[in-house]
N, C-alpha and C positions, 0 to 999 in steps of 0.2 A: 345373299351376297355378302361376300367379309372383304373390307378392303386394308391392306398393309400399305404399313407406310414406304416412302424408297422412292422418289421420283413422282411422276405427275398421272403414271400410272397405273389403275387397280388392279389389283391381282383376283381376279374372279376362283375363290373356291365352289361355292355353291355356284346353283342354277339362279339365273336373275328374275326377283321376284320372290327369293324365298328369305320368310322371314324369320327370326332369331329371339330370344329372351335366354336371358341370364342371371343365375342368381334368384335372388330374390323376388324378380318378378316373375319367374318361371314356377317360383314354390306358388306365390301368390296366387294366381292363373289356375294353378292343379287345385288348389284349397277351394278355389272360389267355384271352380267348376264340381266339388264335391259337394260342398254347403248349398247349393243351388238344388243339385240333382236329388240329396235327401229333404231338401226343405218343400219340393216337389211331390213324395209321397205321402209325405211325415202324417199330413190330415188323414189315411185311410187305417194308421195302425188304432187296433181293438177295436173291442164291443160295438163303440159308437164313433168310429170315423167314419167317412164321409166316402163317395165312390168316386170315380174318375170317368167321363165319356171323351171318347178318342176316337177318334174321325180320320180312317184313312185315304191316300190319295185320290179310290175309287167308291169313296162317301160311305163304305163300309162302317158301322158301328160297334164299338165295344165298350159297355160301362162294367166296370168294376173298381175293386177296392183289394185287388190282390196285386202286392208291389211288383213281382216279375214281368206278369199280365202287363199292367202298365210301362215298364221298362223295356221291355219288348216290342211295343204297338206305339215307340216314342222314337222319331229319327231324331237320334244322338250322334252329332260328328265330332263335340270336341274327347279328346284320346284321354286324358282324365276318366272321365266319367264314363265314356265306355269302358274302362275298367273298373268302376263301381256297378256298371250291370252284371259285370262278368261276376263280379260276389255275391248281387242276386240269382244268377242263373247258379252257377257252383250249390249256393244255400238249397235251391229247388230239385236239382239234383239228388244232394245228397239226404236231404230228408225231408223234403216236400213242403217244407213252411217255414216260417222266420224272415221272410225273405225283403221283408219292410223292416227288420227290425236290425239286422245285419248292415241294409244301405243309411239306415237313421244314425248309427252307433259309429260307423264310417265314417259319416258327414260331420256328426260331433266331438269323434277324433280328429279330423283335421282341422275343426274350428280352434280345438285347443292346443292344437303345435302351432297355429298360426301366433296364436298369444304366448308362448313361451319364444319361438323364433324372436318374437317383438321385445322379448328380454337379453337378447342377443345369446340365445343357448340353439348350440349347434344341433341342427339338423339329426347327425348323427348320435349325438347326445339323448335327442327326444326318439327316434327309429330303438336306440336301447334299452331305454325307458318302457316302452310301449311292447317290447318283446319280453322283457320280464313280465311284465304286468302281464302279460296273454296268458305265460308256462304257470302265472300265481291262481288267474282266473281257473282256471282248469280243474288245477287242486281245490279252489276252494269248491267250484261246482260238483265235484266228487261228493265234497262233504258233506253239505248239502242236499245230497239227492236222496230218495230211497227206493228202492223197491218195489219193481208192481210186475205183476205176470200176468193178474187175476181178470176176470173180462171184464169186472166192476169198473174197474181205473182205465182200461182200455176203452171202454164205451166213455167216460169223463174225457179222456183224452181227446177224444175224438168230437166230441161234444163241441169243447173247447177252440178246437182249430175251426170249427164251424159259427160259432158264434160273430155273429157283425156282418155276417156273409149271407148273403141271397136265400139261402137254406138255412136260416135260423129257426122260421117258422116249423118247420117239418126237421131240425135237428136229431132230436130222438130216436123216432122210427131209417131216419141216415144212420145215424151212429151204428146203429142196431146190424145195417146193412153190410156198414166199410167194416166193421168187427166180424162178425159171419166170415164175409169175404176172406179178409187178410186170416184170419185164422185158417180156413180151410186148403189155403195157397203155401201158406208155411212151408217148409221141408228144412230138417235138421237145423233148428234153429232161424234159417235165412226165409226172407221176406221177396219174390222177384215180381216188383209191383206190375209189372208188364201180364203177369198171366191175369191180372184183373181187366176186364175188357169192360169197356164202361161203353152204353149206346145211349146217347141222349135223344131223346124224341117229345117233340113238344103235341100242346094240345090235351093238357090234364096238369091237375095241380101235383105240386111234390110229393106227397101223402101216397100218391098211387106210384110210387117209384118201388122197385121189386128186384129182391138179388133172383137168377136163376142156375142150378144146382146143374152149371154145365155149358155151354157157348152159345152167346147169340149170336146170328152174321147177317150183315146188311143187305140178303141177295135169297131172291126167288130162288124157283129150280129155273134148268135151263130151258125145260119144255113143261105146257101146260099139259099135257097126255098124264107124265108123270104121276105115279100116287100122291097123294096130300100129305100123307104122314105112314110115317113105317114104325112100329112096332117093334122090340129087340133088336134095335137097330146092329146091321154089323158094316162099320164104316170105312173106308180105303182112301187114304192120302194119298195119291197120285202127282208128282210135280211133274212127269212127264205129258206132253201133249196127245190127246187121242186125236187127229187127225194127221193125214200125209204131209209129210215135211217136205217143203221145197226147197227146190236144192240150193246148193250155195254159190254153187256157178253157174253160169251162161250155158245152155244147155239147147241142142235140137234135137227133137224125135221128128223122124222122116217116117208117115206112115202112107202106105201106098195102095191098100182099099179099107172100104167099112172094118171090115172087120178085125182087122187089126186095131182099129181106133177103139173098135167096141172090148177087144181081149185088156187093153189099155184101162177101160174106164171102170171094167170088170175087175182087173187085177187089183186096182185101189179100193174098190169097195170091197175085195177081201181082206186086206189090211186091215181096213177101218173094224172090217167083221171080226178080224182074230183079236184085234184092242178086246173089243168089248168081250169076245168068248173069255178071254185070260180076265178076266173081273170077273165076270159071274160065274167062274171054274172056281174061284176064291172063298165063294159064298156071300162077296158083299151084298148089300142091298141098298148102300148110301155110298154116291161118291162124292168129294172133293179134291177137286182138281185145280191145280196153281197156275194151269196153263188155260189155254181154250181146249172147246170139245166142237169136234164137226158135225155138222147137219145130220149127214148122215150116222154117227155114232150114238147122237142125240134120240133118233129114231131107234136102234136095234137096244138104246138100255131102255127105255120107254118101252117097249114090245117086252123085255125082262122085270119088267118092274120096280126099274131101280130108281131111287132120289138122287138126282145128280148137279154139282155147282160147279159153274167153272168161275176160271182167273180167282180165285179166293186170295185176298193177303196174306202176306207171306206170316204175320204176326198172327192172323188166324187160323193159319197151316198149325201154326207152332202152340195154340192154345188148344187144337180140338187135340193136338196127340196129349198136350197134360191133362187132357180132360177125359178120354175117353182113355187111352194106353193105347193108341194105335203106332203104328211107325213110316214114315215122310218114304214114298218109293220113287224113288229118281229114274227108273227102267222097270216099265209095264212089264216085262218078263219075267221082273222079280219078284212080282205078286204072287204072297202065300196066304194060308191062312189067317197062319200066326201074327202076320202081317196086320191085321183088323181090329180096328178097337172097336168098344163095346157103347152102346148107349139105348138106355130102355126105350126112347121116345126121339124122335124126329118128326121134326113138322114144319110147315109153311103157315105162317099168323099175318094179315096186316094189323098195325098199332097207328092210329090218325093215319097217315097219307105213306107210312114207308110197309116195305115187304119187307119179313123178317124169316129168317131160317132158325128155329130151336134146335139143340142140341140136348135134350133132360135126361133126370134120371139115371147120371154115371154116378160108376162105383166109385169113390174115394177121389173124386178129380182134385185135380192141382192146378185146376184153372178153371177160373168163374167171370159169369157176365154178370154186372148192374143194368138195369132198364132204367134210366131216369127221367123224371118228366117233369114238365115247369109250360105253367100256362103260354109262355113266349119263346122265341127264339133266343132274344138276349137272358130273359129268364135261366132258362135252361142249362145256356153257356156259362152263367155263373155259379148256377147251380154242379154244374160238372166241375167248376176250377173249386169251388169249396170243398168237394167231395175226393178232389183227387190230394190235396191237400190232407184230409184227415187220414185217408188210406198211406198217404207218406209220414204219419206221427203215428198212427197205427203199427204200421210195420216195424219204425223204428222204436218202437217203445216193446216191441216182441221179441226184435233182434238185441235190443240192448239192458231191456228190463230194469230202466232206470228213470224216473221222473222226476220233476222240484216241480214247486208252486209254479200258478201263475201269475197276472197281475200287477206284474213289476218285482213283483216278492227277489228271484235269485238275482235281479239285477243291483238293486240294496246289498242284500247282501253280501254279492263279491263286491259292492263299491264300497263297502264296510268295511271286506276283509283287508281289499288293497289295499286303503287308507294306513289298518293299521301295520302292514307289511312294509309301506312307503319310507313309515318311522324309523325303520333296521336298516335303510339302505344310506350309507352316506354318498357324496355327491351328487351333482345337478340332475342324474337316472331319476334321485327323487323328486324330482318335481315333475317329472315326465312320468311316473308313477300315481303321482294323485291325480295328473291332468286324467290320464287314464280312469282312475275311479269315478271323477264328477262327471267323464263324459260317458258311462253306463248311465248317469240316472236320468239321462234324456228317453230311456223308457220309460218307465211311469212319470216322467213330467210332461212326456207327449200323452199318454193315456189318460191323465187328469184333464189336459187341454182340450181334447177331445169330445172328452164326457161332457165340458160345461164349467170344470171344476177349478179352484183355484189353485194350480200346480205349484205355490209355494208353500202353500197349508197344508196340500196336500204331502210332498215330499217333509215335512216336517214331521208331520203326524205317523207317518212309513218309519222315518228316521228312528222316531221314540216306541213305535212298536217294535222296531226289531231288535230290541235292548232286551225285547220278553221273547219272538219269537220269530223263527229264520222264513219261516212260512207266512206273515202276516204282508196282504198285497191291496190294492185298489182295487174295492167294488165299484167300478163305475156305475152300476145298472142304480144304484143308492147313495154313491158319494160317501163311501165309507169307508175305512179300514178294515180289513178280516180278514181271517185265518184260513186261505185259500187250500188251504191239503184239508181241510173238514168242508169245505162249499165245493169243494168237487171241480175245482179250478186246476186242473195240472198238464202239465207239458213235459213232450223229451226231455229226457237231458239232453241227447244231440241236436236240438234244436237251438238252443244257447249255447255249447260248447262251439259250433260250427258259425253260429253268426259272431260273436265274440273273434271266434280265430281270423275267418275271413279281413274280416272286417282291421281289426290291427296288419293285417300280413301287407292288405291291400294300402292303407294309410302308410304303414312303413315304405313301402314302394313309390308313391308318391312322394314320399319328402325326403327320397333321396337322388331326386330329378334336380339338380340345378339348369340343366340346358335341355331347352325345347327349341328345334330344328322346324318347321313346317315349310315344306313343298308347296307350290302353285297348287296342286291336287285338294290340299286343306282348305275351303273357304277360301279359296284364290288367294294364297299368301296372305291372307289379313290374321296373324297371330293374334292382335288383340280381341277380336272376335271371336276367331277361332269357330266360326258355323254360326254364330252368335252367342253361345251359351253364355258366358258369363254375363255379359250386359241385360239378354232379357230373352225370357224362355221363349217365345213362340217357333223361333226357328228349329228347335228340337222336334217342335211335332209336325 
């Protein structure tokens, strides 16, 4: 409610009940709701941070140490901070990990406009500052980076996005996996992580986890008659339904003895006959189909010998054609040969408690399954967020063929570069430029913290190595300094280009909110609260 003055009056703008900040308590509010929400993950980044367990409405469990996972399975109402998840989710997207390290960088950007604001430097002053700084980080990550194509640096890569993570134990023989994979999925340089099809099944340790050269699918045949397994398989993607369609209207048939009713039920089960005739005129001998299949059509491929699945996902439709070469038919009439992809092996496996359908044995596929296992359910599931993690720095380090240290190492370093870039800039941009720099090294000072370590010895000792070298980072697993591009430490480069960008784009946007408006719909008009976030986390979860 805003009231003016003029008489004894108010002049109701808003709805009554909605509450208002301005100014500087509006910037303060955003800040405070970002420093909260990274200060919230900050303990799960590297080697040795710590996991998170999240308990939802329906007691459901999820523990991990992957920042999106957690910001996701986190009810966030204040609008701040829901757009620092959206920089986690963006980061996840687009290259599948960083995504702790992006909301950390975030939080410690806005810690440091709050302290230049406190020197009365406008808003818009720091939002400038901080956009140069983003276009400098960039260049210098360029410089910085080098070159990797080879599987060697791809299996480290992948190694790397794994470690601290549930699958650390069994990282290797992974690595080995997501690399296989993501290479084999390639085409003309591009990476489409989706034809990796990953089936996690608990009830065995990591170690027995297995790529296979072809699709798995969560789903028996549709009849037990059916063969076990076929041979040179030749397979038909069907999105059409093999049963009679009912109609779409209101409809009566008036029949007036037996036998008409009998020409009636006869007539359908020759429909259902000529489905299946036009498939097995094809040559198939495996179907899948996107729809249902009727009782009866179930029966006359069963009499033919076919392997047949119905309702199959539509993501699975779309993995068995890059895997075998077959092609999607939307009208059973269209059924040709040519039409069929190829697969040596087809078969029906159970693995612990689920039925699984193989797909082996294709020529050149462009789309593969991981089988993953993990003694537990929660085991498993985070064995899976690890794993989909390295297949997104995988892919991106094949599409982009660029990598820097890890460890802290490119964060020093652009916080280096900035620094000395900050020197050339005359006006207050510069102090919005080094705030910039010091608030990168809340990477490796959060990965010291973590370790155990003293992160002021530790960023000092970083500081003086990298007067010798751009690659020298924290071993936390030793508490030492080293030369992570020789220890087999490396990362995207889009993995810090992307959390670095976000992360300014996102802060600039925030600090240039002077006025927050909140509706009754917010935490009942209580602005200061705002869901509770600033004051004290529990109401977020």
């Amino acid at each position: 409610m805003v009231q003016l003055g003029g008489g004894n009056q108010p002049i109701l703008i808003f709805p009554e009940g909605t509450d208002r900040l301005l100014g500087r308590d509006a910037q303060r509010m955003n800040i405070m709701a970002g420093k909260v929400l990274a200060e919230t993950i900050r303990t799960t980044l590297g080697p040795r941070g710590m996991d998170k367990m999240l308990v939802d409405g329906l007691g459901d469990i999820v523990v991990t140490n992957d920042g999106v996972t957690i910001l996701r399975e986190m009810d966030i109402e204040h609008p701040a901070a829901k757009m620092l998840v959206e920089v986690a989710k963006t980061q996840e997207d687009e290259v599948g990990d960083g995504t702790t390290t992006a909301v950390i960088i975030a939080g410690e950007l806005l810690k440091k406009a709050e302290e230049l604001l406190d020197m009365d430097i406008h808003p818009t002053i720091i939002a400038m500052g901080y956009r140069q700084a983003a276009i400098k980080a960039r260049e210098i990550l360029e410089l910085i980076s080098f070159d990797a194509d080879d599987r060697d640096t791809l299996i480290k890569v992948a190694m790397t996005a794994m470690t601290g993570k549930g699958s650390e134990k069994a990282r290797e023989p992974l690595a080995e996996l997501v690399v296989d994979a993501v290479v084999q999925v390639e085409e003309d340089g591009k990476v489409e992580k989706d034809n990796i099809n990953i089936q996690r099944i608990s009830g065995e340790s990591v170690a027995e986890s297995q790529i296979v050269n072809g699709i798995v699918i969560d789903k028996s045949r549709t009849d037990p008659g059916m063969p076990k397994q076929i041979e040179d398989a030749k397979i038909a993607l069907i999105k059409y339904p093999i049963e009679v369609k009912d109609l779409e209207t209101d409809a009566k048939i008036s029949l007036t003895d037996p036998a008409q009713m009998q020409a009636f039920l006869e007539n359908e089960e020759q429909m259902i006959k000529d489905m299946v005739d036009r498939i097995v005129e094809s040559g198939a001998n495996v179907l899948f189909c996107q729809k249902g299949i009727d009782d009866l059509a179930q029966h006359y491929l069963t009499r033919n010998g076919i392997y047949a699945i119905k309702r199959v996902k539509k993501s699975d439709m779309q993995r068995i054609e890059k895997a075998t070469g077959a092609n999607l038919v939307t009208n059973i009439d269209d059924l040709r040969p040519e039409d069929l992809g190829e697969a040596g092996l087809v078969y029906e496996k159970k693995i612990f408690d689920e039925i699984l359908t193989f797909v082996e044995d294709c020529k050149d596929p462009k789309a593969v399954s991981i089988i993953l296992r993990g003694s537990t359910k929660h085991v498993a599931e985070e064995i899976e967020r690890a794993v989909e993690d390295a297949i997104g720095v995988v892919a991106a380090t094949v599409e982009d063929k660029k990598v820097v240290a890890g460890g802290g190492a490119p964060e020093i370093a652009v916080s280096k570069g900035l620094k000395e870039y900050a020197d050339t800039i005359s006006g207050r941009e510069q102090l919005a430029i080094t705030a910039f720099a010091e608030a990168l090294e809340i990477v490796p000072r959060t990965l010291a913290e973590n370790a155990g370590m003293d992160s002021i010895d530790a960023l000092v000792d970083l500081r003086a190595a990298h007067e010798k070298s751009i690659y020298m980072g924290l071993n936390v697993l030793n508490g030492g300094v080293v030369d992570m591009y020789h220890a087999g430490v490396v990362e995207p480069q889009r993995v810090k280009k992307q959390a670095i960008q976000s992360a300014a784009e996102a802060t600039e946007m925030l600090l240039r909110i002077d006025d927050m408006i909140a509706s009754k719909g917010m935490g009942g008009g209580d602005m200061e609260g705002m869901g509770g976030m600033p004051g004290g986390m529990p109401p977020m979860m």
